[in-house]
MARDRENFI-795133 format. One line per field, with one value per residue (C-alpha): residue number from 0; chain; y, x negated, z. Coordinates in Angstrom, 1 decimal, padded with zeros to 4 digits. Last residue first. Example, Ala and Ser with C-alpha at 12.3 -4.5 7.8 and 13.67 -1.06 7.14 Angstrom:
seq: c(1/0)
mol: c(A/A)
v: c(-001.1/-004.5)
u: c(-013.7/-012.3)
w: c(007.1/007.8)
***
This chain:
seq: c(598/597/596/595/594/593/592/591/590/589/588/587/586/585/584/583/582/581/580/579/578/577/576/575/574/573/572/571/570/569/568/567/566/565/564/563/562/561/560/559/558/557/556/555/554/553/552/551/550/549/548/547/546/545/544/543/542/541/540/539/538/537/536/535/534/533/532/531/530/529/528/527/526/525/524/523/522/521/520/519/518/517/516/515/514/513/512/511/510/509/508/507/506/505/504/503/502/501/500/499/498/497/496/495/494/493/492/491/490/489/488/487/486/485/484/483/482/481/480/479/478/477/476/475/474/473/472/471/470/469/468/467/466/465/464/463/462/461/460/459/458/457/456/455/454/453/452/451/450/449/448/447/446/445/444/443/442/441/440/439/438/437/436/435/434/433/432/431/430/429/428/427/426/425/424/423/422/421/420/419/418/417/416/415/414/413/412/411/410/409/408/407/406/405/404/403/402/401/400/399/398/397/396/395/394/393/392/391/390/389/388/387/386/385/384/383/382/381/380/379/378/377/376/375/374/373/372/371/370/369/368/367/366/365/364/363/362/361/360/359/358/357/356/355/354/353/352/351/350/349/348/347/346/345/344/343/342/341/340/339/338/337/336/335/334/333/332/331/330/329/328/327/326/325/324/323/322/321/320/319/318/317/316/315/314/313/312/311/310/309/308/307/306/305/304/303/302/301/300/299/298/297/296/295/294/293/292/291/290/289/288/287/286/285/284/283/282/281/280/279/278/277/276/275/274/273/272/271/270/269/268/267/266/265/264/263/262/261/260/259/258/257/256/255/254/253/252/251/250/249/248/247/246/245/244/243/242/241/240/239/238/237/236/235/234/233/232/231/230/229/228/227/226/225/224/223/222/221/220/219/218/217/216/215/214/213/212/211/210/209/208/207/206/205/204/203/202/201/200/199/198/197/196/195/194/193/192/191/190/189/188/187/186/185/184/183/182/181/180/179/178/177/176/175/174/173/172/171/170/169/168/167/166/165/164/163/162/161/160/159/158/157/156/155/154/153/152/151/150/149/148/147/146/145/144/143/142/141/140/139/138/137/136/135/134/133/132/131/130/129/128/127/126/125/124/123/122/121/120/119/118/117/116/115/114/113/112/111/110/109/108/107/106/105/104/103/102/101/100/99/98/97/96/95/94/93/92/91/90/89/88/87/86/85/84/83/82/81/80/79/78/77/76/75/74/73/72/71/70/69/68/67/66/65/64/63/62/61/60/59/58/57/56/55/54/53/52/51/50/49/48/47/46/45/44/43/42/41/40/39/38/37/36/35/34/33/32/31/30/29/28/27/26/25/24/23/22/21/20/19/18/17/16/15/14/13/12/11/10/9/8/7/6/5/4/3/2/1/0)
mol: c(A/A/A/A/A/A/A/A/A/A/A/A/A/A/A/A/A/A/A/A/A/A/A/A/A/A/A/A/A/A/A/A/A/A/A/A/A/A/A/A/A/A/A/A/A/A/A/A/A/A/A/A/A/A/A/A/A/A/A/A/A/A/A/A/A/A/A/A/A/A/A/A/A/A/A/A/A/A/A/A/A/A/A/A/A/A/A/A/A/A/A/A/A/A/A/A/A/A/A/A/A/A/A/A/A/A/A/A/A/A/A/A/A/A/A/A/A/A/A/A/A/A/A/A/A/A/A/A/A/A/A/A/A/A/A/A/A/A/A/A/A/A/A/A/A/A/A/A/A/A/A/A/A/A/A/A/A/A/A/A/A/A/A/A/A/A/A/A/A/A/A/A/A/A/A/A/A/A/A/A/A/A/A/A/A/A/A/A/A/A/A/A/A/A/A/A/A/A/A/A/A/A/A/A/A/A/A/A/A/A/A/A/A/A/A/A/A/A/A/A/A/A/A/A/A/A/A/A/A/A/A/A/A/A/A/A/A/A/A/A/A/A/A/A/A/A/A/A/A/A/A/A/A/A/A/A/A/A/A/A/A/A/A/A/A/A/A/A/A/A/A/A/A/A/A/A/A/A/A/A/A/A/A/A/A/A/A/A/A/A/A/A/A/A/A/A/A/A/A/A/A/A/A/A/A/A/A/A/A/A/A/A/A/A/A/A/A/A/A/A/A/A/A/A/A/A/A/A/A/A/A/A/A/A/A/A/A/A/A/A/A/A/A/A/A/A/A/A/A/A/A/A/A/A/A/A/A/A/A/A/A/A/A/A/A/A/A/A/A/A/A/A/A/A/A/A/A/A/A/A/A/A/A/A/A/A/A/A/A/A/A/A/A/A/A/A/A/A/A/A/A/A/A/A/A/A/A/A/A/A/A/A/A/A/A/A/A/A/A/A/A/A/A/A/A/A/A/A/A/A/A/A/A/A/A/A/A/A/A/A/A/A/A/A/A/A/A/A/A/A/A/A/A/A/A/A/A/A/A/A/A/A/A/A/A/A/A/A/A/A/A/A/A/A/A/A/A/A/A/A/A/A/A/A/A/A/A/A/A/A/A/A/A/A/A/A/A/A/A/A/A/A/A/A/A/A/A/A/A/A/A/A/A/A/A/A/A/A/A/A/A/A/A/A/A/A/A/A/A/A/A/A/A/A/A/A/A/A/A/A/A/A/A/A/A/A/A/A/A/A/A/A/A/A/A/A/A/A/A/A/A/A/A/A/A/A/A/A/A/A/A/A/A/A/A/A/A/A/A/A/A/A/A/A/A/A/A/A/A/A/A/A/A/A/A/A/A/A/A)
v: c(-053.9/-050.7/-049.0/-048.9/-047.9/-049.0/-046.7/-043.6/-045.9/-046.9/-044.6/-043.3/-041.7/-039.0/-039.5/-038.0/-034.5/-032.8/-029.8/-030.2/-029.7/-032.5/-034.3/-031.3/-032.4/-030.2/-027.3/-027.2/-025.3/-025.1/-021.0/-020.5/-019.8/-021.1/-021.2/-024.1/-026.6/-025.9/-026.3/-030.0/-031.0/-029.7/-031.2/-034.4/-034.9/-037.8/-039.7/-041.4/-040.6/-042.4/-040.6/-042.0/-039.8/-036.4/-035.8/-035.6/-033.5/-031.3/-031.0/-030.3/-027.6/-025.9/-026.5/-024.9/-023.3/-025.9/-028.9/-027.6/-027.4/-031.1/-032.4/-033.1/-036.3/-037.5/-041.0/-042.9/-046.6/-047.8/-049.7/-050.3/-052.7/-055.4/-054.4/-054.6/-058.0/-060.1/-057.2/-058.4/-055.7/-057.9/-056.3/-057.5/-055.7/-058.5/-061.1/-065.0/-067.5/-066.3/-064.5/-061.6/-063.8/-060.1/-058.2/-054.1/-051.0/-047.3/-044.0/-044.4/-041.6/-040.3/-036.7/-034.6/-031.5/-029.3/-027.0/-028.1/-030.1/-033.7/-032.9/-035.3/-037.4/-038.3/-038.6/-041.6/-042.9/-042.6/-044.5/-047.0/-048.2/-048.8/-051.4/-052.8/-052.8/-054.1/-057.1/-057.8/-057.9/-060.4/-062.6/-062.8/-063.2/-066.3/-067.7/-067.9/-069.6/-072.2/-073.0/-071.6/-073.0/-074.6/-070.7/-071.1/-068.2/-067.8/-070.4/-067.8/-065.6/-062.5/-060.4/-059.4/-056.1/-057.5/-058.0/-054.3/-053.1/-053.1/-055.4/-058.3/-056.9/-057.3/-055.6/-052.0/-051.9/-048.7/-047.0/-044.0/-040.0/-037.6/-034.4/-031.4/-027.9/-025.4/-022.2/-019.1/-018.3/-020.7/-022.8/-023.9/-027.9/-028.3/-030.2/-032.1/-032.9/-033.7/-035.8/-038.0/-038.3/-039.9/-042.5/-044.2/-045.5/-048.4/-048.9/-045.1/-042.8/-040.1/-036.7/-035.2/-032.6/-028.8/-025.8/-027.3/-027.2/-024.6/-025.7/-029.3/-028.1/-027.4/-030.4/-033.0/-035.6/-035.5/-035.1/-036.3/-038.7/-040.2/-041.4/-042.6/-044.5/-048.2/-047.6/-047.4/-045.5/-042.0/-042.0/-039.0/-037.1/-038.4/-040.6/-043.5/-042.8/-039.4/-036.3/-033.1/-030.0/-026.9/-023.5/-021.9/-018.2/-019.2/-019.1/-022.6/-023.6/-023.3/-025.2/-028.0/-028.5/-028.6/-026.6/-028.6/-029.1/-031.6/-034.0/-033.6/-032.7/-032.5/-033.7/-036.4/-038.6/-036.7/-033.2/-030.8/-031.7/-033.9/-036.9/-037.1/-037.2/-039.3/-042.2/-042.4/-042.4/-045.0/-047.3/-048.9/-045.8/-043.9/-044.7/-045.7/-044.4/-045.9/-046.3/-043.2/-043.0/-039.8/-039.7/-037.9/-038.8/-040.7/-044.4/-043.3/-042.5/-045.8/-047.7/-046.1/-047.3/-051.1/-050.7/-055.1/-056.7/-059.7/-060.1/-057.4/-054.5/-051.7/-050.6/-053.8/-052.9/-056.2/-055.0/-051.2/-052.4/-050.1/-050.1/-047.0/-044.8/-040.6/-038.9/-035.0/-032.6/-029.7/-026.9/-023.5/-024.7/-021.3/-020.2/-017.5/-017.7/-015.5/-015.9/-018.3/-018.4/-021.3/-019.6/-020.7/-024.0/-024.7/-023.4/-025.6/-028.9/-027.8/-028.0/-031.6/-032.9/-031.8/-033.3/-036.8/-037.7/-036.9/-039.6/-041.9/-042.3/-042.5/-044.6/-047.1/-047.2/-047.7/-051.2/-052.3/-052.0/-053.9/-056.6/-058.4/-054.6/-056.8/-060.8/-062.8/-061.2/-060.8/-057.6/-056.4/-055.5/-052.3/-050.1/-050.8/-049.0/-046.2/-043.4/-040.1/-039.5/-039.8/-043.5/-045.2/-046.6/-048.5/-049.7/-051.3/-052.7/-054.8/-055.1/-056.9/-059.1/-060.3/-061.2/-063.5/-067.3/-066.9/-065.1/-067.6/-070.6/-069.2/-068.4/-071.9/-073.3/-071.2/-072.3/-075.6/-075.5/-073.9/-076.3/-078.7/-077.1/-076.4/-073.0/-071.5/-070.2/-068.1/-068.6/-064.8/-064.4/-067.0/-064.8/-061.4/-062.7/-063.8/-060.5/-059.0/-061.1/-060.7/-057.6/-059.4/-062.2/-059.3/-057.4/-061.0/-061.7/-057.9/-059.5/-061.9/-059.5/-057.8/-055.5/-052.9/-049.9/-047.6/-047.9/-046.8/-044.3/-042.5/-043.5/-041.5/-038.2/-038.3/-038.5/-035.7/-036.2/-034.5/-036.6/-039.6/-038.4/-038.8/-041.9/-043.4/-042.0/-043.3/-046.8/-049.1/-052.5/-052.1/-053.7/-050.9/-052.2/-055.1/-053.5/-050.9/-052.5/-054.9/-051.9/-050.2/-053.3/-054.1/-050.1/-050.3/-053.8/-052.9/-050.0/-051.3/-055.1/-052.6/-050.6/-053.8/-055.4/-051.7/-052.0/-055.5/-054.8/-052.0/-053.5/-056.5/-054.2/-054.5/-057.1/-059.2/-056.6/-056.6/-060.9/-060.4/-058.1/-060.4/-063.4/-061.9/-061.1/-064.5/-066.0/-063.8/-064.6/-067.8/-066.5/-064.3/-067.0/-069.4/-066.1/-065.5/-061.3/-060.5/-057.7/-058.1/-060.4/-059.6/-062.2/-064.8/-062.6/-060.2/-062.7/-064.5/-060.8/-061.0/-064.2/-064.2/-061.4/-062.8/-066.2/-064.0/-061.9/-064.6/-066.5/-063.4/-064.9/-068.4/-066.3/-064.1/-067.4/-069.8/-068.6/-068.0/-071.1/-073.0/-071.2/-072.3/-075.1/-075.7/-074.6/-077.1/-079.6/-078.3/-077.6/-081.2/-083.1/-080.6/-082.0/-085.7/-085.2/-083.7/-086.5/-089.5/-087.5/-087.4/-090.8/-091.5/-090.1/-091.7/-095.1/-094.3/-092.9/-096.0/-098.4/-096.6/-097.2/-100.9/-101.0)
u: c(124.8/122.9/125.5/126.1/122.3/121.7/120.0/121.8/124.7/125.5/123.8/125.8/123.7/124.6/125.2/128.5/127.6/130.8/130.6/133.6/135.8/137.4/135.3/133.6/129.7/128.6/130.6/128.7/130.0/128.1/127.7/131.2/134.2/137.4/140.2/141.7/142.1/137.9/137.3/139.4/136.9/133.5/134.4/135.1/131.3/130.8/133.4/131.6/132.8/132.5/134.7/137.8/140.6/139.1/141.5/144.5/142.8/141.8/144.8/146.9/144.0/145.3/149.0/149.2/152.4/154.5/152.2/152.7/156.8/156.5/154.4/150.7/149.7/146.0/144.7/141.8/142.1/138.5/135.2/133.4/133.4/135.1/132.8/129.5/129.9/129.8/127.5/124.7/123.6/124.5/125.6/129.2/132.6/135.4/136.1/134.8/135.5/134.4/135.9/137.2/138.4/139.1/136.2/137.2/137.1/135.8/137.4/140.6/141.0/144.4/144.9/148.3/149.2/151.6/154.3/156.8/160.1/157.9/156.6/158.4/158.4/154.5/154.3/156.7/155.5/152.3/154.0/155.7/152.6/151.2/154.0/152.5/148.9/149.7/151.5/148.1/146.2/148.9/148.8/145.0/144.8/147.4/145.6/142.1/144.3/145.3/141.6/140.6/139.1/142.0/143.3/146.4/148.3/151.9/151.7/149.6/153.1/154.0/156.7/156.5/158.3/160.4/157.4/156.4/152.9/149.3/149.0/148.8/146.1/143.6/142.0/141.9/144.5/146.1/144.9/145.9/144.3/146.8/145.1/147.3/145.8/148.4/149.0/150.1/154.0/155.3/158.4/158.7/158.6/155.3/154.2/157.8/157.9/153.9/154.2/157.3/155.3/152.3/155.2/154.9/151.3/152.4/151.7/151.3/148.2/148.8/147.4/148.9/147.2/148.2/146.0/142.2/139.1/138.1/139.8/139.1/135.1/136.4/138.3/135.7/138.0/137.0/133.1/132.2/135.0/134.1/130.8/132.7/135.1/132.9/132.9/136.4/138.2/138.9/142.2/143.9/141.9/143.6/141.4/143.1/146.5/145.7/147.4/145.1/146.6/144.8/146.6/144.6/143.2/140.3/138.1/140.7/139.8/136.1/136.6/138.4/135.8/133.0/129.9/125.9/124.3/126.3/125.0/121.1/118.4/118.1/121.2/120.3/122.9/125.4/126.6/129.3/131.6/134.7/134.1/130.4/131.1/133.9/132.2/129.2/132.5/134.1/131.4/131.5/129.4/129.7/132.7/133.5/135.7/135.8/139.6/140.7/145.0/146.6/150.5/153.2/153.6/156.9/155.1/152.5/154.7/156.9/153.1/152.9/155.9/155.7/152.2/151.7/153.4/151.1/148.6/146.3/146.1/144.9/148.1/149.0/146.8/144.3/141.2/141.6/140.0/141.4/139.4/141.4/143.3/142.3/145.2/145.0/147.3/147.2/149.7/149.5/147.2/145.4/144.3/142.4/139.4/136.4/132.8/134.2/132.0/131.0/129.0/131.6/132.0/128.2/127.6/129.8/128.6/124.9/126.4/127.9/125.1/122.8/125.7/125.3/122.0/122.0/125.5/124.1/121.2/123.1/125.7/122.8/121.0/124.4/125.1/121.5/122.3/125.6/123.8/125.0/123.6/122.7/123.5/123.6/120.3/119.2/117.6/117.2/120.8/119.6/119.5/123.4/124.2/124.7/121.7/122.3/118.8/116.9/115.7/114.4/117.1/118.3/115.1/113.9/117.3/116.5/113.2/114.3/117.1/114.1/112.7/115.4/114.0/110.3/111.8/114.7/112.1/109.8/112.3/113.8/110.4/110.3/113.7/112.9/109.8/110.9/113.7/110.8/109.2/112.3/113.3/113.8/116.2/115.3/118.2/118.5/118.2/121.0/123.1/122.3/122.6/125.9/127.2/125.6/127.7/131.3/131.9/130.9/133.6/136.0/135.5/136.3/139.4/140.8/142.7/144.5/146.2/147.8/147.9/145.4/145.2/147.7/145.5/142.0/143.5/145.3/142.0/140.2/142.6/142.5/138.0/138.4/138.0/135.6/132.0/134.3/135.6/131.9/131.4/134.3/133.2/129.5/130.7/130.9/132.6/136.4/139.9/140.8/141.1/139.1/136.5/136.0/135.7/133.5/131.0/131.3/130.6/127.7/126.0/126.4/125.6/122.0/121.0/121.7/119.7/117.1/116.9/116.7/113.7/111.8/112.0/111.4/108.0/106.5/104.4/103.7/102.1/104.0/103.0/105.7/108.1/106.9/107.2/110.8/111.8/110.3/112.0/115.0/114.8/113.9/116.6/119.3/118.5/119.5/122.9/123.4/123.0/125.9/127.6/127.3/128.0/130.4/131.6/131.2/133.6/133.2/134.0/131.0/128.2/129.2/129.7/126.4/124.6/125.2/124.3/121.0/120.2/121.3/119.1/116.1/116.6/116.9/113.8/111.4/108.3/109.1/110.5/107.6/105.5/105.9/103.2/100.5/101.8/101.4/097.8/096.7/097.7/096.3/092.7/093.1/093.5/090.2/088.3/088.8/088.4/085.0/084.0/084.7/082.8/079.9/080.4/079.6/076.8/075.2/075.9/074.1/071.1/070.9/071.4/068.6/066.4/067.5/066.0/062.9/061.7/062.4/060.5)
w: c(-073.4/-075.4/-075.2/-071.6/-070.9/-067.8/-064.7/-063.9/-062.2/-065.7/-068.1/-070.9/-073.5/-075.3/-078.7/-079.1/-078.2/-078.1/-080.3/-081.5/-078.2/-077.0/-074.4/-073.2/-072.5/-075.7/-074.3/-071.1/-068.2/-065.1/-065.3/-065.1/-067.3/-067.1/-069.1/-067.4/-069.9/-070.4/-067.1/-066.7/-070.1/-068.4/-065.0/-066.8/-067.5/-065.1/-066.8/-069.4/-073.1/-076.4/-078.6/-080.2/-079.0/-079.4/-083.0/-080.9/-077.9/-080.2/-081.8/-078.3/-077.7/-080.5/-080.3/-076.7/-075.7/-077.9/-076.9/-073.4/-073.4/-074.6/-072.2/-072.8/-071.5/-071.5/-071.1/-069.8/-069.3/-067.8/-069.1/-065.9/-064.3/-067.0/-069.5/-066.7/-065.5/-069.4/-070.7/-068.2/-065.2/-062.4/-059.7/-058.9/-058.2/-057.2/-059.2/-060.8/-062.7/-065.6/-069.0/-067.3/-063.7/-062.3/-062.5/-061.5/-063.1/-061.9/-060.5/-062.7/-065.5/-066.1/-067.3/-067.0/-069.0/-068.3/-068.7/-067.1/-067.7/-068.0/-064.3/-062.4/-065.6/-065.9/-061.7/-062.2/-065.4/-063.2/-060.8/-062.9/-064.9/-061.1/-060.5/-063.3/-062.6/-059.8/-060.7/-063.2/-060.0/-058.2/-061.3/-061.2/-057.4/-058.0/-060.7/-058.5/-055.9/-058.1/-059.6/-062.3/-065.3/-066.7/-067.2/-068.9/-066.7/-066.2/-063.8/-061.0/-061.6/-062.7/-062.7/-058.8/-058.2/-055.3/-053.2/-053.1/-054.9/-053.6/-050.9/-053.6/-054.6/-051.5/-053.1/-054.5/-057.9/-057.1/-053.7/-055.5/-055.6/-056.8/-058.2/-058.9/-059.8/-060.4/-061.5/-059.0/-059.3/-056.4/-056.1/-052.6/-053.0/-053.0/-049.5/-049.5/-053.3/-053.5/-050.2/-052.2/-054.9/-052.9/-051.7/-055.5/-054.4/-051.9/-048.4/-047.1/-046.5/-044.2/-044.2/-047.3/-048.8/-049.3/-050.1/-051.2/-051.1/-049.2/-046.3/-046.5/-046.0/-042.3/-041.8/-043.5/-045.2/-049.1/-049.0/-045.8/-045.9/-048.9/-048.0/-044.5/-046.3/-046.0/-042.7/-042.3/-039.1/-040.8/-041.7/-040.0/-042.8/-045.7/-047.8/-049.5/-050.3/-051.3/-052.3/-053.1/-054.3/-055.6/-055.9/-059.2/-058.5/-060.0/-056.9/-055.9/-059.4/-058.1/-054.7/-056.4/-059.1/-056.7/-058.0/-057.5/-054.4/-053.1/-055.9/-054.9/-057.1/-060.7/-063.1/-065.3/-063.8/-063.4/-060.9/-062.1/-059.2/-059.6/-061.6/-060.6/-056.8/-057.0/-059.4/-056.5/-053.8/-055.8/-056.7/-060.0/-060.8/-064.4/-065.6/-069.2/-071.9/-075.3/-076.3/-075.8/-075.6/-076.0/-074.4/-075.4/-079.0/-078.3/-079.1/-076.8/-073.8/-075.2/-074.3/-070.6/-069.9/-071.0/-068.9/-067.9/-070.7/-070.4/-073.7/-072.7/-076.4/-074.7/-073.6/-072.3/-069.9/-068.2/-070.2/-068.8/-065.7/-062.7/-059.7/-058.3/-060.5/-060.1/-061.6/-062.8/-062.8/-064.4/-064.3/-066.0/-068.5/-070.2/-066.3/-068.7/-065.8/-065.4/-064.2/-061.1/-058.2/-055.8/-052.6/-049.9/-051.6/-051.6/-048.4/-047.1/-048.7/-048.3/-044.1/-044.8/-046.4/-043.2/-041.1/-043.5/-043.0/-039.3/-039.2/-041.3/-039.4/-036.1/-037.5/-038.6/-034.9/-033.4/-035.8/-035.6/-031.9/-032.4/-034.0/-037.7/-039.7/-042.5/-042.4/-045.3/-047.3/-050.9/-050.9/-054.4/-054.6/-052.1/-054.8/-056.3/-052.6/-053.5/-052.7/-050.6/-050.2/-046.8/-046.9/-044.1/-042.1/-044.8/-046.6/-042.8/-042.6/-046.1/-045.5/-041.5/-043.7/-045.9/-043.2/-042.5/-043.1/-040.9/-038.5/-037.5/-038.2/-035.8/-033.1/-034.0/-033.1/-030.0/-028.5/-029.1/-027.1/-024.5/-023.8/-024.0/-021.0/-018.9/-018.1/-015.0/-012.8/-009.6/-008.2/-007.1/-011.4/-012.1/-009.9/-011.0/-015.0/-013.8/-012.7/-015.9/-018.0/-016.3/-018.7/-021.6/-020.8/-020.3/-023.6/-025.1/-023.0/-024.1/-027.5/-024.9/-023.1/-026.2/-028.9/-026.8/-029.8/-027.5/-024.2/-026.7/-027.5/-024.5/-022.8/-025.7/-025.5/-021.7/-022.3/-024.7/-028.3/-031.4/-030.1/-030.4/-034.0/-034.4/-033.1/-034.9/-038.0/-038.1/-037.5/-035.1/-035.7/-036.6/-036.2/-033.9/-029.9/-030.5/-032.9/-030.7/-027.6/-029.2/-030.2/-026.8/-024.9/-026.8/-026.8/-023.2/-023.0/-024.8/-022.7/-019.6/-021.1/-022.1/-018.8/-017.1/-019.1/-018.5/-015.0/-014.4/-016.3/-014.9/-012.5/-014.8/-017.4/-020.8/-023.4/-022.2/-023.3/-026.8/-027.0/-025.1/-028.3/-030.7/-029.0/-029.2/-032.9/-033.8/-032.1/-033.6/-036.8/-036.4/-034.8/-037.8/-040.5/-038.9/-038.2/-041.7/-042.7/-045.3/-043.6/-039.5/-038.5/-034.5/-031.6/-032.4/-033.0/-030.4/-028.0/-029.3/-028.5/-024.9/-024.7/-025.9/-024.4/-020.8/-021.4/-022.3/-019.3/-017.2/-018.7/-019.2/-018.3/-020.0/-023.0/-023.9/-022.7/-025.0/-027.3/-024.4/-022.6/-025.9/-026.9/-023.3/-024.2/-027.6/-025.9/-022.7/-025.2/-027.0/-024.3/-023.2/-026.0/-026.4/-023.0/-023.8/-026.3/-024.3/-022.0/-024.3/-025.9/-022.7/-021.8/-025.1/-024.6/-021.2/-023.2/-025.0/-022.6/-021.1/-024.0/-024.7/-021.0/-021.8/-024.7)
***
């Protein structure tokens, strides 16, 4: 019984101590899983600490689009642990090495990026390294020593500057990091990851995709922070800036290929005007309850001016709406937009003199990201050249200026026909920048809009005042040429939401009836002056009897052809908004995706 008794309590002993064993195993297990986890930024503490700080004076100094600084310095956690998490995979040896070159490689590419938006107002961006890549090193000091406003705009470029010094000084004190520091640091890693990974699919998308796509394809990514880093920045305007040279050089040999068949030049002088986020729901000429185009309606009332009613764009983009409006490319077109004939470059082969006057892309302008679609196509110096004879090449604060280029570039009377195209800034926000103070008529009191707040009123006043002040610009432009014979088409790029039935503005993605109307239905207009209508009664009847057919405008190639006389292999007579075989029941895909019609 007794012998019995202490094999049992041996039995038990052992038990005893292989539990404790496993308790053991196991707390040694979770940390050595902690140290293993925490140790990307434990091993890399210095480094880790300079990252972090290089990128929060980015975060904090540059406004970055939309993007949430809040959002953006989660996000940042997450990505610098990823980044330490690589390099601690690297063998030790090698290590220091490679943690330096990143940080060298990473405040370059820092300090350039706040330099640049100190100096200029602007983040980097495929157009200021490439007019980089176009300037000498006394041409960029001369720049970059003009753009300095003041002392205080450089203390930001200076705190980065000081950075590595103090990195070098933490590092000879061997700094470290304290274990619940640590921790922190990796459960906000985790969280940082875990909420933008959806950012990382959206970047992934960007730098990724090879066709020239708008940007309507990347609404599935719902994200608050995009390109937030200046290396995401870089990586982008390299992309962009590969993507876009091979456009650039189908571009060229596209021009220097175009041919024109033959050309009657039957309209001496066209002119066309391209508005800017112009919704036709907020004219007077289409029936808006302020008196916002007085002008435009006693054109009508005298017979001058043919008003369609159903007239859409095809992108609520401008530089998508750009490149349907004026080459022969649309949605159902195969392959790429560049590859198809450039209106400008073929009335240029048909012996027409082209002008081009734009307060929005002249080619000293070239410091916006958001222009740099536009500039490929409209501000390339060497595709410029084939395009067209005289531009302007500065922009101005109000539209009416534009004029004013057109008299001083054109004022030597010439015998060749002419091809006119003024390009406004128009109704682009911020709207109140768009016409001069003392041609306000409107006020945010004028408007019984309970559901607005004051604010929302004002923006709706100040986009209605600009649509009036731009009634007396194209009255303008209408008049300069009223003694000619010509004929004058207006046809904004796209429209705009401006508190249309909602609270709401700006250019949205939503593909309901209540977003789209205000987008994209658009004034479009044609004035025939009276020496035209007597030179051309024909094509002044088609036009009358044309004014109620649904139209998008990425087939106005075939109707500004047609008033030329020309003949080329692009032309479609069934896609020409006033002759009779106009197909009226083509459909009108919105971005080549949503059937207007069927809203």
């Amino acid at each position: 019984m007794v012998q019995s008794f202490d094999f049992f309590l041996k039995k038990r002993s052992i038990s005893r101590i292989i539990i404790i064993f496993a308790q053991q195993r196991q707390i040694m297990m979770r940390t050595s899983l902690l140290r293993l986890l925490l140790s990307p930024i434990r091993n890399s503490a210095v480094f880790y600490m300079g990252i972090v700080a290089l990128f929060s004076i980015s975060i904090i100094n540059i406004e970055y689009g939309r993007c949430s600084r809040m959002r953006a310095g989660l996000e940042m956690f997450g990505d610098v642990y990823i980044l330490c998490a690589i390099i601690n995979l690297i063998p030790l040896r090698f290590r220091q090495y490679v943690k330096a070159l990143v940080f060298v490689l990473l405040f370059i590419i820092g300090l350039i990026d706040l330099t640049c938006y100190t100096t200029m107002g602007t983040a980097l961006c495929p157009n200021i390294i490439q007019t980089w890549m176009q300037t000498n090193s006394q041409e960029a000091s001369e720049a970059l020593g003009l753009h300095w406003e003041s002392a205080v705009s450089a203390i930001p470029v200076l705190l980065m500057l000081l950075l590595p010094f103090v990195l070098i000084y933490l590092r000879r004190l061997r700094i470290t990091i304290p274990q619940s520091v640590l921790v922190c640091l990796f459960l906000t890693s985790m969280v940082s990851i875990a909420y933008d990974i959806n950012n990382k699919r959206y970047l992934y998308h960007v730098y990724s995709r090879v066709s020239d796509d708008d940007m309507e394809e990347f609404a599935e990514y719902e994200t608050m922070t995009h390109e937030y880093l200046p290396i995401y920045r870089a990586l982008l305007s390299a992309k962009e800036i590969s993507r876009f040279s091979n456009m650039s050089e189908h571009l060229l040999r596209n021009v220097q290929t175009t041919a024109c068949d033959t050309c009657t030049q039957e309209s001496p002088l066209m002119v066309l005007l391209i508005g800017e986020s112009y919704n036709r729901h907020h004219a007077s000429l289409y029936g808006y309850e302020k008196p916002t185009t007085p002008l435009q309606e006693k054109l009508e009332q005298n017979g001058r001016l043919f008003k369609y009613d159903n007239v859409i764009s095809s992108y609520n983009l401008t530089f998508k709406s750009l490149q349907n409006m004026l080459t022969f490319y649309n949605y159902d077109s195969e392959g790429n937009w560049y590859d198809y004939t450039i209106i400008p470059a073929l009335f240029r082969k048909a012996g027409y003199e082209v002008g081009f006057f734009s307060n929005q892309y002249t080619i000293k302008k070239r410091f916006a990201f958001s222009d740099y679609c536009e500039d490929v196509f409209m501000n390339d110096y060497e595709l410029s050249q084939y395009l067209f004879d005289r531009r302007n090449d500065e922009s101005h604060p109000y539209d009416m200026e534009l004029l004013d280029d057109y008299r001083r570039l054109c004022s030597t009377e010439t015998t060749k026909p002419q091809f006119l195209i003024f390009h406004f800034m128009g109704l682009h926000a911020d709207f109140k920048l768009r016409y001069p103070e003392q041609e306000k008529l409107f006020h945010g009191s004028d408007y019984q809009r309970p559901d607005l707040t004051t604010d929302d009123k004002e923006i709706l006043a100040d986009y209605d005042n600009a649509i009036a002040y731009n009634d007396k610009v194209v009255n303008a432009i209408v008049e300069e040429f009223s003694g000619k014979d010509a004929v004058i088409i207006y046809a904004p790029d796209h429209g705009e939401l401006v508190f249309d039935g909602c609270n709401a503005f700006g250019r949205q993605l939503q593909s309901t009836k209540a977003y789209v109307i205000p987008q994209y239905d658009i004034p479009f207009w044609i004035v025939c002056s009276e020496s035209y209508e007597t030179n051309h009664p024909q094509i002044c009847q088609q036009i009358r009897n044309s004014q109620h057919r649904p139209f998008m405008t990425d087939d106005l190639p075939h109707l500004l052809v047609y008033l030329a006389g020309i003949q080329c292999k692009d032309y479609r007579p069934e896609r020409n908004l006033v002759d009779d075989a106009f197909d009226i029941s083509r459909k009108r895909m919105l971005g080549g995706e949503t059937d207007y019609d069927l809203l």
